[in-house]
N, C-alpha and C positions, 0 to 999 in steps of 0.2 A: 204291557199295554202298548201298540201299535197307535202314536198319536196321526202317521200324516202315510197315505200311501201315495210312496215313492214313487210309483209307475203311472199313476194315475195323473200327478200334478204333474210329470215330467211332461204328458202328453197334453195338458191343457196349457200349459207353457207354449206348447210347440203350437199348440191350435193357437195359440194366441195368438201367435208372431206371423202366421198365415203359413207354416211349415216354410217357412224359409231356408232356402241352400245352405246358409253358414251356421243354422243351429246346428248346437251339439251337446251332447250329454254323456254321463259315463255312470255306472255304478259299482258299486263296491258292498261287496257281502261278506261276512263273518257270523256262521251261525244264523241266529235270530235277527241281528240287526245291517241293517240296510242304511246303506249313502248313499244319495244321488249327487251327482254335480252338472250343472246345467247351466251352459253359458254360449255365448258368438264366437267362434272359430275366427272371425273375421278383425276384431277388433282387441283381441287378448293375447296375450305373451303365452304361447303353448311351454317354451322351453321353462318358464317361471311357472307356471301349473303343474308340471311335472317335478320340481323340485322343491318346490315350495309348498304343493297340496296334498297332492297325488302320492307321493312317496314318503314322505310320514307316515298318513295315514296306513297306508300299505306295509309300510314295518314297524307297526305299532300292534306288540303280543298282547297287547291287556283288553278289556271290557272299555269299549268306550262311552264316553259318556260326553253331554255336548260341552261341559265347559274345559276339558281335558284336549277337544277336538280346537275350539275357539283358544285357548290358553298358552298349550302345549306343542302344539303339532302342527298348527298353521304357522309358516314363517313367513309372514306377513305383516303389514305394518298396518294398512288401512283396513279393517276389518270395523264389520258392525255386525246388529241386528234388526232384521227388518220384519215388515207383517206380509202377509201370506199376498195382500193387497198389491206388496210393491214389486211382486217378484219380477214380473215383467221391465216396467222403468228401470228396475237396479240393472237387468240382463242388457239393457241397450244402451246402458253407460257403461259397459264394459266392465262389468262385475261377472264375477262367477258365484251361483248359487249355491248351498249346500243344503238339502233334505235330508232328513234323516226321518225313521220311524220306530224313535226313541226317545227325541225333546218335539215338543210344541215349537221349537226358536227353527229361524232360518238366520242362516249367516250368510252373506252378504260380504266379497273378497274383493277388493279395486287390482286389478290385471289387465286394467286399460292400456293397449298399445298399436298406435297405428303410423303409418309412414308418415314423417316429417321432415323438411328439409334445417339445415344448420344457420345458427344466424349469419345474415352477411350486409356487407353495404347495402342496401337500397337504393335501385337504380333511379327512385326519384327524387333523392338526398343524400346525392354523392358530396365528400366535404375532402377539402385540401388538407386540413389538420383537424384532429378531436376523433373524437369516437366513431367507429365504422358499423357497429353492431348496427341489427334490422331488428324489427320483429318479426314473427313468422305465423303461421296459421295456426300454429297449437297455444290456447291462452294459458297452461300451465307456462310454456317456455316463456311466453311475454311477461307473466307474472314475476317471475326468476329473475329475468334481466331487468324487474322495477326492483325489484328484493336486493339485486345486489349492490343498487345503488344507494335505498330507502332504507338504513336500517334502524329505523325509528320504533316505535311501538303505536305510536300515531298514527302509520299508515292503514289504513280500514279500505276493505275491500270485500263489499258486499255483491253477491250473485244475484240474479235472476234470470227466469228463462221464458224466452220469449220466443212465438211458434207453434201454431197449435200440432204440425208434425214434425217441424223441426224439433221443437225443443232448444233450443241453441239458449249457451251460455253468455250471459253478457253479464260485466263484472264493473260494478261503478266503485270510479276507485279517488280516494281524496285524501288529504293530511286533517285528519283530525284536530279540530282547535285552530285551523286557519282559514280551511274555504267556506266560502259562507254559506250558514246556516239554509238560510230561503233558497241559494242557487241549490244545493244538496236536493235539498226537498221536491225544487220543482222537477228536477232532473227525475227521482224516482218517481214522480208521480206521473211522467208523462212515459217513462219506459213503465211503468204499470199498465201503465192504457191504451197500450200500442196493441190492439189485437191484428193478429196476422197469419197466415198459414205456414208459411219459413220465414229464414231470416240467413241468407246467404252471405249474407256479408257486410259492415257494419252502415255500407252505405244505404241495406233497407231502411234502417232502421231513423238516417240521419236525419230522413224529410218527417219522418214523425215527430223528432224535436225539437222543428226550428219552430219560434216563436210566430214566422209569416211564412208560413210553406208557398206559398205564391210571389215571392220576392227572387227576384232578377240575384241578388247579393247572396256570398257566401254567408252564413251567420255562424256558421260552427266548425273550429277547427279541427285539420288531421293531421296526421305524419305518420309516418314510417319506423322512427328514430327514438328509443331509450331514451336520450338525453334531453331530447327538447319533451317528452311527458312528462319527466320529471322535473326540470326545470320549470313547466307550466303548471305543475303541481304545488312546488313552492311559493308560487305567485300566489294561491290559492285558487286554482282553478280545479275542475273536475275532468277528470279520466274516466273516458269507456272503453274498455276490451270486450273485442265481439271474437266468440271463438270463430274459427275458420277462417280469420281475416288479421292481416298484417297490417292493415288500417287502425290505429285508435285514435280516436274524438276526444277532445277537447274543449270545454267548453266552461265561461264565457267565451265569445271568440272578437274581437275588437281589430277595425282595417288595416292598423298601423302592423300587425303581429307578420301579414304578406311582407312587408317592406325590411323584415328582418331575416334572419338566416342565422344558422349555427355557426356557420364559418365565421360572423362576426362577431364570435365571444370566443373566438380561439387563436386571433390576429390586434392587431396594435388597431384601437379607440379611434386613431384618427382616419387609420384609412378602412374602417367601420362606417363609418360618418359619410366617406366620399362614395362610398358603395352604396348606399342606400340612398345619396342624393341622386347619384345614374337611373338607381332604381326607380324613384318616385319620376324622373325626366323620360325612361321608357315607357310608363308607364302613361302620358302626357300625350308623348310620341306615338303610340300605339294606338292609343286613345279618338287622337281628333286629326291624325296627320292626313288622312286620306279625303276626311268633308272636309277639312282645312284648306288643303291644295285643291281641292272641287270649288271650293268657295270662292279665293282668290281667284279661280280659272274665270268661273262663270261670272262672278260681281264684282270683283273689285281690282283687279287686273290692273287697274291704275295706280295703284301702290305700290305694285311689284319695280325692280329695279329695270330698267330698259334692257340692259343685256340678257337679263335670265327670261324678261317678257319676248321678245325678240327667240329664243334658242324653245320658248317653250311655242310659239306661232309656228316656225322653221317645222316643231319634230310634230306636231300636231295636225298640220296642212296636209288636207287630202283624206282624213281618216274615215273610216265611214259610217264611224257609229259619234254620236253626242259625246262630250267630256263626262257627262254624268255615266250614260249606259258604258263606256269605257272602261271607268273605275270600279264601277260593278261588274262587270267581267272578268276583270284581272283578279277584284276580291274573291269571285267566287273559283275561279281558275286558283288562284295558291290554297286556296280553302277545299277544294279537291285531291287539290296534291297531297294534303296533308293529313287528307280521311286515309288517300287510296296507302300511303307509306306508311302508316301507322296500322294499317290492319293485313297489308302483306307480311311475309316470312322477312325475317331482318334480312338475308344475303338479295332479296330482290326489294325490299322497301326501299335503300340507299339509293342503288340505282335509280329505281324506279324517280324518283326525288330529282338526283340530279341528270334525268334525260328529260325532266316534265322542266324543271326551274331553265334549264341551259335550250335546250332544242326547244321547245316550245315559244319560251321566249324572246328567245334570240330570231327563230322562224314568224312569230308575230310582229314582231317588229320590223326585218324586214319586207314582209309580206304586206307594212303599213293597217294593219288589221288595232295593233295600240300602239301607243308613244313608248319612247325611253322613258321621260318623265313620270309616266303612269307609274309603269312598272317600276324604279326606283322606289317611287313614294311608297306603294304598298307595300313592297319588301320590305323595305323601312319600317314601315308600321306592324309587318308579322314577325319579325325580328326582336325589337321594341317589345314585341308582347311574351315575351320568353326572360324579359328581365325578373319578370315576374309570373312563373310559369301557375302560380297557386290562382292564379284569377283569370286565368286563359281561358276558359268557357264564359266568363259576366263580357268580357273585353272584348270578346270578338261577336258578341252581339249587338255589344255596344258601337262597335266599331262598324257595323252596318246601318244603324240608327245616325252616328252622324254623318254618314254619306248620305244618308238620306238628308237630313235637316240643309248639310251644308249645299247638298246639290237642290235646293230647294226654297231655303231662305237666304242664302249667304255664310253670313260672318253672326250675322243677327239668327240663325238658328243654332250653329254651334253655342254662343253666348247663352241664349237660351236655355240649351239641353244642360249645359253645366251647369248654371243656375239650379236647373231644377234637381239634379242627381244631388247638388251639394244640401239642397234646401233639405230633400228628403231622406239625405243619411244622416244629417243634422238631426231630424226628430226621429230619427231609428234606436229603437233601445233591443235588447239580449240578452235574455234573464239577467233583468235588473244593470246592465250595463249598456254607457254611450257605443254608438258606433264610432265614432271618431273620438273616442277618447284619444288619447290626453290631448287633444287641442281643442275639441268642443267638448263635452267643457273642459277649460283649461285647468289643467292638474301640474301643478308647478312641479312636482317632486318626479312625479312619473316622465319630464320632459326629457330625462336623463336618460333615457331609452326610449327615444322617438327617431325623429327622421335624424339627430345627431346624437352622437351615443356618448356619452360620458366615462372615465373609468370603471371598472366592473366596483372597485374598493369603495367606490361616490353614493352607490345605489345603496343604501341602508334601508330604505324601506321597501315594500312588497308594493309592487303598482296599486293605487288606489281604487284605479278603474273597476274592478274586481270585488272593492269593500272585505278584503280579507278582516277574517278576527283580529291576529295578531299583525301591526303595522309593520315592527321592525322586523329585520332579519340577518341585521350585521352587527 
């Protein structure tokens, strides 16, 4: 009895896939009964197909039969059986098919292999001491590098695929019995609902889960880095891996988290503590230094010291644009430099950088076109904004906004715009957590990892911010 012809499905396979270049098929005859094997040339291990499928099968003397084929003679690990329905989806995860027309089953072989690069530093979370590993675009490898660290039974790591042509694998991942219940939930409910047509990388997916997709503020963390997802996972926090992307998400995500770094859990507590004060101080600097110095310039210049009022009249005299239009110049001038360097070839980005910052500079100032002062100041403040490189897009908005205020109201719009940024990260919540936690609301335990850090041995409990199940963890 002839349950399935081979040549038939091999061809509606192929029509299915639109005859694409890298289909491929093979058959195999003995007698009465017929193989097919039908799979992507592009994405499978030919040398592992051939040793592993292909050649069993081929010096195999006896009558086969399919659980002899599936049992015996495949040396393979991941094998299944699938319906006639999935043949396709199985072929484009990089399965090889097998037909036969002598069982009703199709098997279904995992021979998925395609170019990947090795883990390495991440050049956006290079670290002085601790672990250098990256993650990389393949989510098996990212999985492996949580595995090797997570070897719990608690860890769960549930799929779905999101994409109506992608398909892309995204993997939400959390310690079981710690992170909480409702964060869990909401997360899968809103990667549920994300309809989309691909999903290139995990930053399509991050605006579909912020709680105010219209908000100025980071709400969900990333990295690069093994060690800080897993550490953020013992917190009780949740892990997404998006395939094709060395990106994973983090989430609750709370402001204080920017003002830290790995480097400070691999170094002495105290000079942790002084790091993160620079930090929070660049961050101030970068912030308001430019409507600050506008401010002073324009209204209130009578507070200034005489000698610096005097040296700032001197370099200022004769200009020919306003203090304000100035400082907008020059912000938008470094704010060029830093598109144009960032998107040329590294051997001419450098350069490029240092003839725009040095000759430009240097030639507008002489030229009397801007002040020293100007340019100090903003330097200062795009410098300032690299203390803390994870808020560099809110900051440099921001930092346009109070050149606005400050060139506009004084000292009384700066005062203002703070007020109001503090008022409204204040009532900012993120699945279910403050944004400023631990200091609104004030979390006495979690304070031991804020802007000063305590010994790692002190932290006994898991940040509250979070509401994990389990509190202790020391």
């Amino acid at each position: 009895m002839s349950y399935f012809n081979v040549e038939k499905e091999v061809k509606e396979a192929k029509k299915s896939l639109n005859e694409c270049v890298d289909f491929s098929y093979r058959y195999f005859k003995r007698g009465e009964q017929k193989i097919a094997f039908v799979y992507l040339k592009s994405i499978i291990d030919p040398s592992l197909f051939s040793s592993a499928i292909y050649f069993p099968i081929q010096t195999y003397d006896d009558k086969f039969t399919f659980e002899v084929i599936k049992n015996d003679l495949i040396k393979c690990v991941d094998i299944k059986e699938v319906k006639k329905k999935d043949i396709v989806k199985e072929i484009l995860d990089g399965r090889v098919i097998l037909l036969t027309n002598f069982s009703e089953k199709i098997l279904s072989v995992d021979l998925l292999k395609f170019p990947t690069r090795t883990p390495s530093e991440p050049p956006t979370s290079p670290v002085i001491q601790g672990p250098r590993e990256g993650f990389v675009e393949d989510m098996q490898t990212n999985i492996t590098l949580l595995r090797r660290r997570i070897k719990s039974q608690d860890l769960v790591m549930d799929v779905v695929r999101i994409g109506n042509q992608t398909q892309t694998k995204v993997c939400i991942t959390y310690l079981k019995g710690v992170a909480n219940k409702k964060i869990v939930t909401l997360v899968r409910q809103k990667l549920n609902n994300i309809k989309i047509d691909g999903v290139l990388d995990s930053y399509n997916i991050l605006y579909c889960l912020e709680e105010r997709p219209g908000s100025l503020f980071k709400q969900i963390g990333n990295t690069e880095k093994p060690d800080i997802v897993v550490s953020k996972l013992l917190e009780g926090k949740v892990a997404i891996i998006v395939d094709n992307s060395p990106i994973v998400l983090t989430i609750p995500f709370i402001f204080i988290e920017d003002l830290q770094n790995s480097n400070d859990y691999y170094t002495n507590h105290h000079y942790s503590s002084f790091v993160r004060i620079i930090r929070f101080l660049g961050l101030l600097i970068a912030l308001i230094a430019p409507g600050f110095y506008l401010a002073l310039q324009l209204f209130h210049y009578n507070i200034l010291p005489l000698n610096f009022l005097i040296t700032i009249a001197d370099t200022t005299q004769g200009l020919p644009f306003t203090p304000f239009l100035e400082i907008l110049f020059i912000f938008l001038l470094f704010q060029v430099l830093y598109e144009v360097s960032l998107r040329l070839p590294s051997y001419l980005g450098l350069a490029t950088s240092v003839v725009g910052a040095l000759i430009l500079g240097d030639t507008g100032v002489k030229a009397g076109l801007i002040s020293p002062p100007g340019v100090i100041i903003v330097a200062l403040s795009k410098i300032a904004l690299y203390t803390i490189p994870e808020q560099a897009p809110q900051i440099t908005v921001l930092q346009l906004v109070f050149i606005v205020l400050g060139g506009s109201l004084g000292l009384a719009g700066i005062v203002s715009g703070m007020v109001y940024i503090g008022n409204y990260l204040n009532n900012f919540d993120s699945f279910f957590t403050p944004y400023l936690a631990p200091y609104s609301p004030r979390i006495n335990e979690d304070l031991k990892d804020a802007l000063l850090m305590n010994p790692t041995y002190s932290m006994r409990h898991r940040p509250r911010s979070f509401s994990p199940q389990k509190k202790e963890r020391l």
